[in-house]
Residue frames relative to the residue before (quaternion, step in Angstrom):
aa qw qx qy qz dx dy dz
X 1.0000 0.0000 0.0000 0.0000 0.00 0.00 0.00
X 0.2835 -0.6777 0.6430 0.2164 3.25 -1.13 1.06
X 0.3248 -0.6890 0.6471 0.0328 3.27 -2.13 0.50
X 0.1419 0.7735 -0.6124 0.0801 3.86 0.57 0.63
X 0.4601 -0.6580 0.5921 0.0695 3.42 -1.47 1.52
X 0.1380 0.7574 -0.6342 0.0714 4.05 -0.67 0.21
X 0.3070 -0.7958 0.4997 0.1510 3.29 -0.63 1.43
X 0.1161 -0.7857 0.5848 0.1650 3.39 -1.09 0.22
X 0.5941 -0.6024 0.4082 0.3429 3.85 -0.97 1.11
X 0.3931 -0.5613 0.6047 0.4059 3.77 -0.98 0.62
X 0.6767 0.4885 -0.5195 0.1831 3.48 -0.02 -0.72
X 0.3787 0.8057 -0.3287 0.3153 3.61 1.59 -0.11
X 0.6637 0.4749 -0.1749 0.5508 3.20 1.75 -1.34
X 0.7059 -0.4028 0.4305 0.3925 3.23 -1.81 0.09
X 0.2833 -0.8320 0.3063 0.3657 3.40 -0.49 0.56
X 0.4287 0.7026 -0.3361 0.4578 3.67 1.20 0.45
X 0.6033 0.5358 -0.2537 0.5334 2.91 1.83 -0.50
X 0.6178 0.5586 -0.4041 0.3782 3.89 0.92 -1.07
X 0.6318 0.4587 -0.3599 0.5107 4.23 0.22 -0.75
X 0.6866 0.5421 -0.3306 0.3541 3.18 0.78 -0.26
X 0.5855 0.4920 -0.0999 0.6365 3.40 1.51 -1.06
X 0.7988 0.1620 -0.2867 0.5035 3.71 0.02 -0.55
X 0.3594 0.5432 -0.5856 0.4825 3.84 0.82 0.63
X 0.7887 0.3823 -0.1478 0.4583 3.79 0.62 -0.90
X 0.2890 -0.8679 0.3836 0.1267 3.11 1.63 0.23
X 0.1202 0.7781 -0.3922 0.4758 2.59 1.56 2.04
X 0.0462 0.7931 -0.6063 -0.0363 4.06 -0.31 0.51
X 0.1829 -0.8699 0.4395 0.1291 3.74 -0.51 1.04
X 0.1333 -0.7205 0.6768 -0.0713 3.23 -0.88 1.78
X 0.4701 -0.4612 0.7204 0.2176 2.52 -2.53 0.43
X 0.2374 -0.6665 0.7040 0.0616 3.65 -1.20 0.50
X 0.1691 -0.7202 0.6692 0.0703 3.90 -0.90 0.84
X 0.0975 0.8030 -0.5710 -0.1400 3.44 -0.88 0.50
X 0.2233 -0.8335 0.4986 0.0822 3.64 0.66 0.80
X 0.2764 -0.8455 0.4461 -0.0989 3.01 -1.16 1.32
X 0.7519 -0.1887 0.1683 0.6089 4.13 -0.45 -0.37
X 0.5240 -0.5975 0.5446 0.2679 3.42 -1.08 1.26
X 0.4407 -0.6225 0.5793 0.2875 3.67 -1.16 1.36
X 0.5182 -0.4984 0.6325 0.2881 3.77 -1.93 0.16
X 0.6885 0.6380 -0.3303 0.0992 3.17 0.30 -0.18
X 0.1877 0.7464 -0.1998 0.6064 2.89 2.23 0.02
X 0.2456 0.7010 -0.6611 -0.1061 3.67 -0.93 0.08
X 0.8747 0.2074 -0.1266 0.4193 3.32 -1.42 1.00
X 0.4865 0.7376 -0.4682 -0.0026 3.58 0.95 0.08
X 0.4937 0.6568 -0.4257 0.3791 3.30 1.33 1.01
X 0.2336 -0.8160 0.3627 0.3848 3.46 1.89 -0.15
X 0.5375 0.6512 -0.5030 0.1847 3.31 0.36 0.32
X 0.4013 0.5740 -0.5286 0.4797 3.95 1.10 0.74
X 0.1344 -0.7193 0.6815 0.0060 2.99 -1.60 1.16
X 0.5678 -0.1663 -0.7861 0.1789 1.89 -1.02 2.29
X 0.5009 -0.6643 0.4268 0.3543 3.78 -0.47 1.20
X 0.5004 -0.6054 0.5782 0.2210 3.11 -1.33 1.28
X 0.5499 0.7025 -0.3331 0.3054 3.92 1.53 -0.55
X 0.1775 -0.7945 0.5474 0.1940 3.82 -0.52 0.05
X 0.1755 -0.8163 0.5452 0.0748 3.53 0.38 1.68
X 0.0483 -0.7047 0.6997 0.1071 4.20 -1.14 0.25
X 0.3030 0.8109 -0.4977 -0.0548 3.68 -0.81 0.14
X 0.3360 -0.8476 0.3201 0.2573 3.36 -0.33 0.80
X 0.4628 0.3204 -0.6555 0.5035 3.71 0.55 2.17
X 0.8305 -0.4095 0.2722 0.2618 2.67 -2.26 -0.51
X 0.5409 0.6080 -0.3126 0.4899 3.54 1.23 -0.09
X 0.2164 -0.9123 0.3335 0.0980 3.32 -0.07 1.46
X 0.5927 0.5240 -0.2147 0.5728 3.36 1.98 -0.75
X 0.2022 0.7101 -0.6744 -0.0119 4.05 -1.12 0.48
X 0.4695 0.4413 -0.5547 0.5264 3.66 1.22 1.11
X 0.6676 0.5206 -0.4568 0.2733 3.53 -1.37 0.61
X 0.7531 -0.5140 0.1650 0.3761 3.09 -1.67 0.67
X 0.0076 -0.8623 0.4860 0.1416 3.93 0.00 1.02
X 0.3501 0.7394 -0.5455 0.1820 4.23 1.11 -0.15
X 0.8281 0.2537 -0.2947 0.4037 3.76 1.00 -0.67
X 0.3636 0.5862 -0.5191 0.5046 3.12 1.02 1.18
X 0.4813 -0.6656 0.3575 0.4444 3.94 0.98 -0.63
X 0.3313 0.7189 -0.4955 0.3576 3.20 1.31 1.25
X 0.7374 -0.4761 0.2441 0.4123 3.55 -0.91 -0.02
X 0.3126 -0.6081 0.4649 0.5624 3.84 -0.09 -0.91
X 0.6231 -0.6631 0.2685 0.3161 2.92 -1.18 0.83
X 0.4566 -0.7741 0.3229 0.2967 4.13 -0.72 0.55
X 0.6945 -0.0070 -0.1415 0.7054 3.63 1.63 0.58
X 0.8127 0.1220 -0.2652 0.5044 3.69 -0.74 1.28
X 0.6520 -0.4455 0.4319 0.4357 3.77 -0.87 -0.76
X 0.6851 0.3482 -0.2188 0.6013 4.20 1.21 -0.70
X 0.0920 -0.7421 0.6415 -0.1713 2.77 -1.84 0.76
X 0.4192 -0.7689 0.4393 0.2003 3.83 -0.71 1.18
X 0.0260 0.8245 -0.5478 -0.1397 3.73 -0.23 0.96
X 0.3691 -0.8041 0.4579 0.0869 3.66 -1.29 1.01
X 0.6668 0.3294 -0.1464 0.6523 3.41 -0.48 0.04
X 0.5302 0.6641 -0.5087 0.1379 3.21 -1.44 -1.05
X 0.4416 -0.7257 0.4820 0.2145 3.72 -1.25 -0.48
X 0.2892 -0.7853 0.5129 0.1914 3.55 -0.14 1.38
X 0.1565 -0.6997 0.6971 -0.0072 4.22 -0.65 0.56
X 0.3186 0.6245 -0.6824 0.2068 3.56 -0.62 1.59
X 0.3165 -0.5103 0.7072 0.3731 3.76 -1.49 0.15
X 0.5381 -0.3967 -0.6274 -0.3994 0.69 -2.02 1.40
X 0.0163 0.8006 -0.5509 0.2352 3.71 1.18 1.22
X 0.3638 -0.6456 0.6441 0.1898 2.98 0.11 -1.42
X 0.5617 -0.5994 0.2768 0.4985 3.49 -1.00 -0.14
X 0.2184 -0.7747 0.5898 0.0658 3.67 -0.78 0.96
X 0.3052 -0.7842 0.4878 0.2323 3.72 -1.04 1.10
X 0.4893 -0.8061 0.3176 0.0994 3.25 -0.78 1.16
X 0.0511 0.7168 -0.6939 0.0465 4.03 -0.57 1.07
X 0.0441 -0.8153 0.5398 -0.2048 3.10 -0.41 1.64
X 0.0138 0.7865 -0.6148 -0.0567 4.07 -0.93 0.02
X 0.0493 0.7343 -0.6470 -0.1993 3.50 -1.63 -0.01
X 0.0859 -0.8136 0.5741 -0.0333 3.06 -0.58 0.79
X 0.3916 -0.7500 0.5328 0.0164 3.12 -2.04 1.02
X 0.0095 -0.8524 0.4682 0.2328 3.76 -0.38 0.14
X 0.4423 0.7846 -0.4015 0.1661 3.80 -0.56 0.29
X 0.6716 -0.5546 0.3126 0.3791 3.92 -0.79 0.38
X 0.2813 -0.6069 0.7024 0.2431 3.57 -1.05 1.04
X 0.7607 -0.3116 0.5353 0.1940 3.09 -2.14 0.44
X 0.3639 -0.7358 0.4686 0.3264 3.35 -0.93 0.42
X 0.6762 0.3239 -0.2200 0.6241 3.41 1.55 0.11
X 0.0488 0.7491 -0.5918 0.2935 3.36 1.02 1.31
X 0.1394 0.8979 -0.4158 -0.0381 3.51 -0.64 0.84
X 0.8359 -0.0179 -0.0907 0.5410 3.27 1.78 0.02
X 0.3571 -0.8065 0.4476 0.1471 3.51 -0.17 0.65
X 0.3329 -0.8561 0.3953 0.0008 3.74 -0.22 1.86
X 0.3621 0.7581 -0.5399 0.0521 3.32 -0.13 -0.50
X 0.2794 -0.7182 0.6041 0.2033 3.59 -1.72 0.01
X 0.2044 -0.6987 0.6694 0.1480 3.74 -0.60 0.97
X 0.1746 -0.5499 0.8129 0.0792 3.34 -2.34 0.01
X 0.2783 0.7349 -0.6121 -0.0877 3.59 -0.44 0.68
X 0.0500 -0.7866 0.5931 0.1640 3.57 -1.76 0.24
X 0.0874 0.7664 -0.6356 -0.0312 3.43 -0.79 0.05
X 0.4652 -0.7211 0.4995 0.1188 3.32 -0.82 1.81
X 0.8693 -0.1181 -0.0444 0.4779 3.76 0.58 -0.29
X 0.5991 -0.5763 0.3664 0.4180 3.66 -0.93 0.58
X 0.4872 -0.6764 0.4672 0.2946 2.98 -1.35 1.00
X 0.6430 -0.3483 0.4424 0.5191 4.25 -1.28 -0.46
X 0.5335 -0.5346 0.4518 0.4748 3.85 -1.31 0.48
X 0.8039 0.4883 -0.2462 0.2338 3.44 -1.21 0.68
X 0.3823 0.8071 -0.3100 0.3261 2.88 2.31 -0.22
X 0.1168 -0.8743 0.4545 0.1242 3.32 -0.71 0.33
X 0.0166 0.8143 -0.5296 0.2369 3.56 1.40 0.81
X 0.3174 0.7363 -0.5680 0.1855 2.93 -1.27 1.33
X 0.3645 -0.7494 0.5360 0.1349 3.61 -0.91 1.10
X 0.2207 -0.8558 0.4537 -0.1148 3.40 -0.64 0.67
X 0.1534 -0.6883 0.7022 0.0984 3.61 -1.24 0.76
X 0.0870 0.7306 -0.6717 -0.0858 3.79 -0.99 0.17
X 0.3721 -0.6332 0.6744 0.0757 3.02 -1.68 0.98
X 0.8079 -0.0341 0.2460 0.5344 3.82 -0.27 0.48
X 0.4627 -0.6664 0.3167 0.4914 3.54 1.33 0.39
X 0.5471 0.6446 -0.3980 0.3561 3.47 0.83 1.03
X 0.4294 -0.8094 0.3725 0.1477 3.49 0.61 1.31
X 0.0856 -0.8719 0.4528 -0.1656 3.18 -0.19 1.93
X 0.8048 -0.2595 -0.0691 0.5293 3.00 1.57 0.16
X 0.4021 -0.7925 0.4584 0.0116 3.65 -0.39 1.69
X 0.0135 0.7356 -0.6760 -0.0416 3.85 -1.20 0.29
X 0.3486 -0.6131 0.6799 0.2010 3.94 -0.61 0.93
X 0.2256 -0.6688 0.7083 0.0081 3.40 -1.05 0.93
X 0.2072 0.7557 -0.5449 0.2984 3.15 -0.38 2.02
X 0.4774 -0.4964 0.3628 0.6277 3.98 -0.80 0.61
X 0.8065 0.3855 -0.3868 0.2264 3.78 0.27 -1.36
X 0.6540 0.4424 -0.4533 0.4135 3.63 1.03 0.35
X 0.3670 0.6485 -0.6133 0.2622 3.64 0.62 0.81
X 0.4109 -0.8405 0.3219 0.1452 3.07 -1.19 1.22
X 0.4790 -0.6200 0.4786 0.3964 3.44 1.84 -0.46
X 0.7744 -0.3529 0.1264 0.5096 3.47 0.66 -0.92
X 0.8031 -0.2467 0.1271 0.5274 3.88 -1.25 0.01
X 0.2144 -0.8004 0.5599 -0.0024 3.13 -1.35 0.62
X 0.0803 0.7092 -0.6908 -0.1159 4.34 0.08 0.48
X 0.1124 -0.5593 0.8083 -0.1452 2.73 -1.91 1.46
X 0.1730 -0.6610 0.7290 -0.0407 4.05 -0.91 1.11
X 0.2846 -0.4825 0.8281 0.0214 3.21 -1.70 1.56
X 0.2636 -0.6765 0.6480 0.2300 3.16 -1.84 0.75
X 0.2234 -0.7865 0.5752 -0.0261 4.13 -0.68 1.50
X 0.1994 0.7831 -0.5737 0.1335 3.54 1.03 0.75
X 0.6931 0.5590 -0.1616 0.4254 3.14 0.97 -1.88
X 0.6342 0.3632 -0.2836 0.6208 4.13 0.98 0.00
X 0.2690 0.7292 -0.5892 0.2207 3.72 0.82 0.38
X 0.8908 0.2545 -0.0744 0.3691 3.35 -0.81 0.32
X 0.6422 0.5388 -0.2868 0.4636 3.47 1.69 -0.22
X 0.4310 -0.4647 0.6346 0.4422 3.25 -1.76 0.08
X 0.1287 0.8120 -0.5565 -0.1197 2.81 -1.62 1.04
X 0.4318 -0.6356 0.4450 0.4600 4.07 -0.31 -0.22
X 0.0521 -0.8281 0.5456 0.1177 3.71 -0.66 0.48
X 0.0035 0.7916 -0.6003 -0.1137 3.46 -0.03 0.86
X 0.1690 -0.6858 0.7016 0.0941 3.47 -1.64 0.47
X 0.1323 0.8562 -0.4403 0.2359 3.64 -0.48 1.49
X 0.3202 -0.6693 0.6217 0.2508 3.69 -1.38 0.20
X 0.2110 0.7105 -0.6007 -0.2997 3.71 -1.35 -0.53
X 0.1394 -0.7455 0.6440 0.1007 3.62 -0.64 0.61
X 0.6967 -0.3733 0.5087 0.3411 3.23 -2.21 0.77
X 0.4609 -0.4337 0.6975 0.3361 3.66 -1.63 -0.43
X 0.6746 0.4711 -0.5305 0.2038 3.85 -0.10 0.43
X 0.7911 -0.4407 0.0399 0.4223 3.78 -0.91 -0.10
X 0.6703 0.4650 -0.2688 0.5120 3.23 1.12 -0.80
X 0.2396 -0.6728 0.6991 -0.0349 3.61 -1.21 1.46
X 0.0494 0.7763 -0.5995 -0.1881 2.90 -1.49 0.39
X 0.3569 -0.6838 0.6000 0.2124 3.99 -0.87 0.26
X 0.1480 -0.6847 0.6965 -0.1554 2.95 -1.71 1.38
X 0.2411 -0.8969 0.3707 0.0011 3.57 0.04 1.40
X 0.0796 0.8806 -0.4448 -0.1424 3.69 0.32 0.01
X 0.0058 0.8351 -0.5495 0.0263 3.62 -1.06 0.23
X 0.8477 -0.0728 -0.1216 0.5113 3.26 -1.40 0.72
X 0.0179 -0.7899 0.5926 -0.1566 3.38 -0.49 1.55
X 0.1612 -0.9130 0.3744 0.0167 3.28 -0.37 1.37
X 0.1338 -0.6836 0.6431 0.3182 4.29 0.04 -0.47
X 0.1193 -0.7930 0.5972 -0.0153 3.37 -0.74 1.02
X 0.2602 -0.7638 0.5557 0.2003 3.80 -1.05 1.11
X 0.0871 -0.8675 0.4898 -0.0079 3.22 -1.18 -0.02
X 0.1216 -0.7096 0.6609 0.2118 3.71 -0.74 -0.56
X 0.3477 -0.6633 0.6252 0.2198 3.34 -1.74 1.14
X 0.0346 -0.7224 0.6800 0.1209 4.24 -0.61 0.38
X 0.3986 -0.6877 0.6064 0.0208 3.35 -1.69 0.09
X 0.1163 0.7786 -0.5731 0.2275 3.13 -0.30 1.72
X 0.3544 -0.6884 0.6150 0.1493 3.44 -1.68 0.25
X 0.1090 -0.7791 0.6172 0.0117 3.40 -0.67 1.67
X 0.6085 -0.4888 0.5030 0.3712 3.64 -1.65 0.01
X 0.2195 0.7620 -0.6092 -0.0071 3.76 -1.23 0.42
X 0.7590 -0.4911 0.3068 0.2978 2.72 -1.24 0.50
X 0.3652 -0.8591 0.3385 0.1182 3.27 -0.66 1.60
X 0.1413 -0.7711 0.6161 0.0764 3.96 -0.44 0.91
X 0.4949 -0.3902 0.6404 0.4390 3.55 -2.31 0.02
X 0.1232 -0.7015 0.7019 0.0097 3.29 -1.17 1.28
X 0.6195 0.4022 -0.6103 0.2863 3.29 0.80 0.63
X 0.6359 0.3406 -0.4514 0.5252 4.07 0.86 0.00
X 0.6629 0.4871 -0.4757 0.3115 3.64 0.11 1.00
X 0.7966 -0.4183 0.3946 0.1861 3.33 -1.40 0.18
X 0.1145 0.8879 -0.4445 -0.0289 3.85 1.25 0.63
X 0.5312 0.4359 -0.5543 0.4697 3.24 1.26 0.96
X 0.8158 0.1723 -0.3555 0.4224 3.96 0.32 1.24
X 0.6962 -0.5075 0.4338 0.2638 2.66 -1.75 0.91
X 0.6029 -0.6666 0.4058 0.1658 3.16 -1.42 2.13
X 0.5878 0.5276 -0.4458 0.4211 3.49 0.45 1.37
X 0.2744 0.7104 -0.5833 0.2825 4.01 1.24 1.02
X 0.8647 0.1794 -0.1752 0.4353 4.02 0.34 -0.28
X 0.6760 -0.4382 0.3465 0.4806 3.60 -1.01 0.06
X 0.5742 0.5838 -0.3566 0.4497 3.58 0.28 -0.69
X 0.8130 0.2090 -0.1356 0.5263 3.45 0.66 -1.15
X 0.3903 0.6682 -0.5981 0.2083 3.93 0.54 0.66
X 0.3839 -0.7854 0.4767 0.0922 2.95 -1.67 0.62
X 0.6155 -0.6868 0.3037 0.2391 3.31 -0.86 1.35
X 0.0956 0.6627 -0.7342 0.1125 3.36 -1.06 0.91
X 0.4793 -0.6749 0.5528 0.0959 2.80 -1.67 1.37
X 0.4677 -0.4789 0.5840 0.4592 4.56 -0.69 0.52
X 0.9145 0.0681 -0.2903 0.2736 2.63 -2.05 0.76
X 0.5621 0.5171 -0.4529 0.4599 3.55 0.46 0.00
X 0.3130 -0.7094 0.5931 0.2168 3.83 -1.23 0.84
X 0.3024 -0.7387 0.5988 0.0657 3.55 -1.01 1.17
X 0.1963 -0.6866 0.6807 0.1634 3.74 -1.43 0.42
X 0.3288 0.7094 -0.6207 -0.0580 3.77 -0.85 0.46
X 0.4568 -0.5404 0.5145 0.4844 3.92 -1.44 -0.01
X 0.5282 -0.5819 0.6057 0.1245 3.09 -2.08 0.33
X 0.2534 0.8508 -0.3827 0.2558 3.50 1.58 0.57
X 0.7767 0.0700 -0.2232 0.5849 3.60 1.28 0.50
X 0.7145 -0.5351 0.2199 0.3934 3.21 -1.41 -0.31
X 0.7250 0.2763 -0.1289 0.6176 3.79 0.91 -0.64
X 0.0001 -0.6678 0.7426 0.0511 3.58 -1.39 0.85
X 0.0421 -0.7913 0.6096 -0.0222 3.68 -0.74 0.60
X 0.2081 -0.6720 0.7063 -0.0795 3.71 -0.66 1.84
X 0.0938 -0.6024 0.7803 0.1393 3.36 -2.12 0.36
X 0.0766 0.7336 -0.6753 0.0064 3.57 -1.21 -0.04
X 0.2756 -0.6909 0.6603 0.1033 3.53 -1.82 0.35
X 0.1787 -0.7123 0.6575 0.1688 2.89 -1.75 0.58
X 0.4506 -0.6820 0.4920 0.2994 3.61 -0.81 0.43
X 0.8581 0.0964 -0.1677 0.4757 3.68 0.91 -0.59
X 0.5358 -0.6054 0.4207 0.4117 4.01 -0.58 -0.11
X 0.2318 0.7801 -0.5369 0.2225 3.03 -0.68 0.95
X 0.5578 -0.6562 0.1093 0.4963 4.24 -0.68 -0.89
X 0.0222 -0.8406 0.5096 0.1821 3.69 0.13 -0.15
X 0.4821 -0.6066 0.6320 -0.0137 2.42 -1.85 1.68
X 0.0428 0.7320 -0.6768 -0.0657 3.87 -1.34 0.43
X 0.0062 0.8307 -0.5566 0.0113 3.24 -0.57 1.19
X 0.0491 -0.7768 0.6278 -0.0049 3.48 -0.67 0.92
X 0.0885 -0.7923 0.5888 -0.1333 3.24 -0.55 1.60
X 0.7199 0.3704 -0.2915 0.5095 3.85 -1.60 -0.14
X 0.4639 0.7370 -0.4625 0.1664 4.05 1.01 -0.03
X 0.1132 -0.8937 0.4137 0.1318 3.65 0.66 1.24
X 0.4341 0.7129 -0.4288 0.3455 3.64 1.05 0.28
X 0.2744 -0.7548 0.5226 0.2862 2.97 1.48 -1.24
X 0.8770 0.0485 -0.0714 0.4726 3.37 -0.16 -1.15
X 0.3179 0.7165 -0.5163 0.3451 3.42 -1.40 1.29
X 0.2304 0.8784 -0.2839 -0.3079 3.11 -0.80 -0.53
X 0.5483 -0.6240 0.2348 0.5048 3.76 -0.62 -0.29
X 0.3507 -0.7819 0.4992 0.1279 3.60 -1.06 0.41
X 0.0760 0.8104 -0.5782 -0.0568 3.64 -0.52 0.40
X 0.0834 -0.5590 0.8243 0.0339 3.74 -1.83 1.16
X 0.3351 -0.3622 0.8615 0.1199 3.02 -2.60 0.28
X 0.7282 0.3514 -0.4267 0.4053 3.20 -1.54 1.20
X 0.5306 -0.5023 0.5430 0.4140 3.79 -1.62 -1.09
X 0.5729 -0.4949 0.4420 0.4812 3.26 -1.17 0.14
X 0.4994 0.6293 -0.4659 0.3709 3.73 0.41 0.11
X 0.7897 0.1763 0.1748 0.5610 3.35 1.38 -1.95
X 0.3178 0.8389 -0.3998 0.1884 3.37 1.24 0.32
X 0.0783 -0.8326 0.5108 0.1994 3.81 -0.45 1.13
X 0.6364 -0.3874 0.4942 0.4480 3.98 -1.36 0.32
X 0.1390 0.8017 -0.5788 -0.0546 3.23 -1.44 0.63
X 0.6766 -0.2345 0.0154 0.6978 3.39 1.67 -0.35
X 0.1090 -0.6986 0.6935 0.1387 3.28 -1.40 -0.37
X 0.1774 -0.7196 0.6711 0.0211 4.06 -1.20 0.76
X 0.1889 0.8339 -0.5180 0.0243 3.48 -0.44 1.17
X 0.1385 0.7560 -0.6186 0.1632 3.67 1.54 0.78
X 0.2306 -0.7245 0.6133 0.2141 3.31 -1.68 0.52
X 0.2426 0.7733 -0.5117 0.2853 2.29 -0.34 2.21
X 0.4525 -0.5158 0.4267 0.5892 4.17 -0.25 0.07
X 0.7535 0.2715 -0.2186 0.5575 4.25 0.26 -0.35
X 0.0531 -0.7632 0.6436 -0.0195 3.15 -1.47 1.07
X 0.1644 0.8214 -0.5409 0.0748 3.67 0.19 -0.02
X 0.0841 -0.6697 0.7375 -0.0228 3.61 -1.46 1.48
X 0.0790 -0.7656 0.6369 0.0439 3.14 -1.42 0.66
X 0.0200 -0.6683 0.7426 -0.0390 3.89 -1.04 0.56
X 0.5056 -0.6492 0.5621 0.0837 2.76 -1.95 1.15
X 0.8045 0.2877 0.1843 0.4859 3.36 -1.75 -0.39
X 0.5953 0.5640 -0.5116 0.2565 3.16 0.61 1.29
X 0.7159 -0.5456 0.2459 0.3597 3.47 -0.92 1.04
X 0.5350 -0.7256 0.3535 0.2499 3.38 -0.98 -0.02
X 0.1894 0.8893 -0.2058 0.3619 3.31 0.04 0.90
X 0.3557 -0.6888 0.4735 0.4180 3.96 -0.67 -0.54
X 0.2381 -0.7457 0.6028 -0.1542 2.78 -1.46 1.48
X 0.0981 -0.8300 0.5429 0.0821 4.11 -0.78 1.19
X 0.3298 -0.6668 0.6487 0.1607 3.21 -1.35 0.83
X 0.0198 -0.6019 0.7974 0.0398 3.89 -0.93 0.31
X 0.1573 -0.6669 0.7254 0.0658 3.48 -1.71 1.28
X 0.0446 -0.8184 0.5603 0.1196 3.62 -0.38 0.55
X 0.2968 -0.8086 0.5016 0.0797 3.58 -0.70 1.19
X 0.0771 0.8727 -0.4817 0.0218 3.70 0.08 0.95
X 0.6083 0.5028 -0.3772 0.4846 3.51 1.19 0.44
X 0.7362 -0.4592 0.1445 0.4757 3.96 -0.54 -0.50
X 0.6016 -0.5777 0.4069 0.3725 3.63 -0.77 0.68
X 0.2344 -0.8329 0.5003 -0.0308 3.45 -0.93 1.30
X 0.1676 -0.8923 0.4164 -0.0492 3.99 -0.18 1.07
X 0.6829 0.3705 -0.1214 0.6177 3.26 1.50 -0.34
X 0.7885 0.3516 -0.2043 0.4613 3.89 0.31 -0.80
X 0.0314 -0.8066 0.5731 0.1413 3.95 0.28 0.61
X 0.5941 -0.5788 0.4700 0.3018 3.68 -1.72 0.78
X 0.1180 -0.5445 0.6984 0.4492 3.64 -0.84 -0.75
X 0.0750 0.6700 -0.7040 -0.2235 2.90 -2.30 -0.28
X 0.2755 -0.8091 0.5187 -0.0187 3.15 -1.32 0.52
X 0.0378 0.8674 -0.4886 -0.0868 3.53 -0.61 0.61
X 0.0194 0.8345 -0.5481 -0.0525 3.51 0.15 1.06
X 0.2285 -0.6608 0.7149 0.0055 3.37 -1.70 1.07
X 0.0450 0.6553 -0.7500 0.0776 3.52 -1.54 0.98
C-alpha cells in the first residue's frame, strides 16, 4: 500500500481553530490510500487486438500501438505492446514524416476514481533547434493533465510511474487522450507509454508533526514550509501530494547510501516555476541542478551522489493553485 501526503492551507480551517493546531505542532493533511485499479479503463496495457484505443496521427503510418522492442524500442513495461508517441513515420514516396500522433479512450470513471497511473519511456537521440516545442501529453476532456518536453536531457534510460490526480472527473464520462505534438524539423522525439491504470481510493484526515516556526511574523495563510529552515521531510521513493497555494515549497530528505537520485515533480498546474536541488543543510547547502521548463513535469537528475541530506525548493511563478495538488518523488538506485 501506497501512502501519498497532500498538504492543505490552514487558512482552510476555522480560524479559532489554527493556534490551536500549531501550539501542538500539528499540520493538517489529507492522506490518499488508493486501492484496486477500476475496470473502467479498457486495455491500458494495449496489448488487445483490436485496441479498444482510437489512435489519429497526422502521417502515413496508421498504427503507433504495438509490439515496438524489435524495432529499437524499449521492452514493453507490462505485457508484450506498448503506445509509441511522437516519433517519425518513413513511407515512399513521402519520405520520412515527423509524427503528432494520439490514442485516446472514452468512458466513465468510478465514483471513487482517484488517480490516474500510467508509465512513460521517453528518448530523443539529438537536441532539437531553439524553439522546439515537442511534447508528450495526457488530456482529460482535451484538457492537458499532464505534459513531458521531449528532450536529450529528459531521457529516462528506463520506465517511469508518474500519477495525475482525477478526483475532480469522479464520476464522469470522460475522453482520455494519450499523445505527442512535435514541430516539422529533423530531430523527433518518442515518448512511450504503458500500463495505464484509473485508480480508486479514499481521502482520510490526519495530523502529522512539523517543524515548528514564530507564527506570529508569518503568513497563517501557508503551510509551514516557505524557507529552508522550515522544509519538510520526505522520505525517496515514496510519491507525495501537496497544493501549490504559494510561492516557495521547500522539502529535505536522506539517503543512506550513494548512488543517483531522480526528483520528479509532476501534475504542476501552475506551469511556470521551477524545481531546485542542493546536497548538504541549509547551513551548508551546495547547488546541484535546477529544471525550469514550462511545463506541468519537471524532473532533475544527478549521479553518483554521496549519501546524505539533500533540499528541494519548488518555486511557483505562475498562479496560486487550491484544488489540484502536484506529486513528487525522489527515486534513488
Amino acid at each position: 500500500m501506497t501512502v501519498r501526503f497532500m498538504g492543505i492551507r490552514p487558512s482552510l480551517l476555522p480560524r479559532f481553530f489554527l493556534p490551536f493546531f500549531f501550539s501542538l505542532g500539528l499540520l493538517f493533511l489529507f492522506v490518499f490510500v488508493p486501492t484496486v485499479p477500476a475496470v473502467s479503463l479498457l486495455d491500458g496495457s494495449f496489448e488487445e487486438i483490436p485496441t479498444p484505443w482510437t489512435q489519429t496521427t497526422n502521417t502515413d503510418c496508421p498504427t503507433w500501438i504495438g509490439n515496438w522492442q524489435p524495432a529499437g524500442g524499449p521492452p514493453a513495461q507490462d505485457g508484450q505492446r506498448y503506445f509509441w508517441s511522437g516519433g517519425a513515420c518513413i513511407t515512399p514516396p513521402n519520405g520520412r514524416q515527423i509524427n503528432s500522433n494520439n490514442a485516446a479512450q472514452t468512458f466513465t470513471l468510478p465514483t471513487n476514481a482517484a488517480e490516474l497511473s500510467f508509465w512513460y519511456y521517453a528518448y530523443k537521440a539529438e537536441e532539437s533547434v531553439a524553439g522546439n516545442t515537442d511534447q508528450a501529453y495526457i488530456k482529460i476532456n482535451n484538457q492537458t493533465v499532464w505534459s513531458y518536453n521531449m528532450t536529450v536531457s529528459g531521457n529516462t534510460g528506463e520506465w517511469v510511474q508518474a500519477v495525475v490526480d482525477i478526483r475532480p472527473y469522479a464520476g464522469q464520462t470522460i475522453q482520455l487522450k494519450l499523445g505527442a505534438t512535435q514541430d516539422n524539423d529533423t530531430d523527433f522525439g518518442n515518448v512511450f507509454f504503458d500500463n495505464v491504470q484509473v485508480l480508486t481510493g479514499s481521502i482520510n484526515i490526519l495530523y502529522l508533526p512539523v517543524i515548528m516556526v514564530n507564527t506570529t511574523n508569518r503568513d497563517s495563510d501557508g503551510e509551514p514550509n516557505n524557507n529552508c529552515q522550515e522544509a519538510f521531510p520526505i522520505s525517496t521513493n515514496q510519491p507525495y501530494q501537496f497544493l501549490a497555494q504559494d510561492v516557495d515549497d521547500w522539502y529535505i530528505f536522506h539517503t543512506n547510501t550513494a548512488g543517483d537520485i531522480t526528483v520528479e515533480l509532476t501534475n504542476f498546474v501552475p506551469i511556470a516555476g521551477q524545481i531546485v536541488l542542493w546536497a548538504g543543510t541549509c547551513q551548508s547547502a551546495s547547488f546541484l541542478d535546477h529544471n525550469g521548463d514550462f511545463s506541468t513535469t519537471k524532473i532533475i537528475r544527478v549521479n553518483n551522489q554521496p549519501a546524505g541530506d539533500y533540499i528541494i525548493r519548488i518555486i511557483n511563478d505562475g498562479p496560486l493553485n487550491n484544488s489540484n495538488p502536484y506529486s513528487l518523488i525522489i527515486r534513488t538506485r
